[in-house]
C-alpha positions, 0 to 999 in steps of 0.5 A: 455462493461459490468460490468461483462466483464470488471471484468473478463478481468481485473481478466484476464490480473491480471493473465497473470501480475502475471505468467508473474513476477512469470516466470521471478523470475524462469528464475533467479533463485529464489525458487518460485514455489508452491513447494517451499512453502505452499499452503496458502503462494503460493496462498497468493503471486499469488493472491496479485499479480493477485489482485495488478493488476486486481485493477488498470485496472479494475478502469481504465476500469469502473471509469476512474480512472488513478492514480492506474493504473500509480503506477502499471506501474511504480513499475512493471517497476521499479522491472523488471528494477532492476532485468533486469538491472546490478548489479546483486544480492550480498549477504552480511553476517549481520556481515559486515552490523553490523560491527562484527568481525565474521561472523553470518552466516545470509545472506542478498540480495543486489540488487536483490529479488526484484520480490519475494518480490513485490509478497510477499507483493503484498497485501500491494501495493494493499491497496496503489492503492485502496488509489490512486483511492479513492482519485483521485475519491473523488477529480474529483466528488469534484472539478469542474476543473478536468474530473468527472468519469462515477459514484463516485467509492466510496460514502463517503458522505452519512450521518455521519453513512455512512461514519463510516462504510465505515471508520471502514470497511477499518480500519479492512482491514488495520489492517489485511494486515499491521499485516499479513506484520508484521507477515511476516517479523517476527516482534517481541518484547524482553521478551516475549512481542510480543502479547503486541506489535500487539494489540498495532499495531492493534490498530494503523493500524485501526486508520491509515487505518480508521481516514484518510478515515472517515475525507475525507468522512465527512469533504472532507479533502485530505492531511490525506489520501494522506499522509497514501497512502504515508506512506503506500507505503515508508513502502513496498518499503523500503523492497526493500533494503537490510537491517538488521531492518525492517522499517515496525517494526518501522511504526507497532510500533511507529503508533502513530507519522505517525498519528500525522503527519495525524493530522497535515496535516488534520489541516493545510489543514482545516486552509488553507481551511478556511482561503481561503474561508473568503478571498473569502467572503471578496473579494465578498463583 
């Protein structure tokens, strides 16, 4: 198959994924037509959705590449399982989440949205596919026990300028998918400080969507983009529950201690790594 079949089947079954979830959140009631928002909002849900899919088939199809395409099966399961499956959604004022006497008259869904908000952070999952596929690619070019795909998917390695750019490239695109999220669940700061708080976010997300890359480009180092994927998707999938704080506040704001678990784990892989090989050399000789 061609690369441009393959790009305009994967674009195909993209939007059939997508207008099959946006029918399914109509049939139950939820406001989700283009009607019900602006023209930039509803095309920004449709396509992240049509993108989340279109990705992890369309690697499946021209690197072999499983992993993303798993993910995508099992959130979408697990969407369509809860939104199919009893209870159905209850709606709690935030005064019995609080424990206030009187009610707030702010209401929160319980069991229930979980399509409508897939779709509006479609783009987040998205960004933990494309960490998916990149990781599982660099591990079947770098270790001879696993199946190598067709081509490398992405070539980090390529001089240290090589691997920088890729690095800040993908910086720049976390930061803008992870403040647009911020953006989105309306996350601000007490006193008038919120502008403060999303160039400090800002720079934690460049930080977090570039280091990881850029360590397992130029020193083939697996635990610090593992743990940013996984950190990205508890991120998004906490907005699944029903809850007054947003845990994206949390991870926009506190950045600094996700990277010093990155860190971490860079270090100990390192470690581990060399420890390893001196213990193979000793053996050898």
């Amino acid at each position: 198959m061609s690369s441009t079949r393959r790009v305009l089947l994967s674009l195909g079954l993209g939007v059939l994924y997508a207008l099959g979830l946006f029918v399914l959140a109509s049939r139950l009631g939820y406001a989700v037509g283009p009607s019900e928002h602006s023209l930039i909002e509803f095309g920004w849900h449709y396509g992240g959705l049509v993108a989340a899919a279109a990705f992890p088939i369309w690697s499946a199809l021209r690197y072999r590449l499983l992993t993303p395409l798993v993910a995508l099966i099992a959130v979408t399961g697990y969407v369509v399982g809860m939104e199919l499956l009893a209870p159905g959604p209850t709606f709690h004022d935030i005064a019995e989440l609080e424990g206030l006497a009187e009610p707030t008259g702010i209401i929160v869904v319980e069991n229930g949205l979980y399509v409508v908000r897939y779709a509006s952070y479609a783009s987040v999952w998205l960004v933990g596919f494309a960490g998916l596929a990149v990781l599982e690619g660099t591990a079947r070019t770098t270790w001879t026990r696993l199946p190598s795909p067709p081509e490398q998917p992405l070539r980090l390695v390529g001089g240290r300028q090589h691997t920088r750019l890729i690095a800040v490239a993908s910086g720049l695109v976390y930061v803008v998918v992870m403040t647009w999220f911020a953006v989105r669940l309306n996350v601000v700061l007490a006193g008038g400080r919120t502008l403060l708080l999303y160039a400090f976010g800002g720079v934690g997300m460049w930080a977090l969507g570039s280091l990881p890359l850029y360590f397992l480009g130029r020193y083939r180092l697996f635990a610090p983009l593992a743990l940013a994927t996984l950190f990205t998707f508890a991120d998004v999938a906490a907005e699944f529950t029903a809850s007054v704080e947003s845990p994206h506040a949390l991870y926009f704001g506190g950045w600094f201690l996700p990277l010093g678990l990155i860190f971490l784990a860079g270090g100990l892989e390192a470690v581990i790594r060399r420890v390893r090989r001196h213990a193979t050399q000793s053996a050898d000789s």
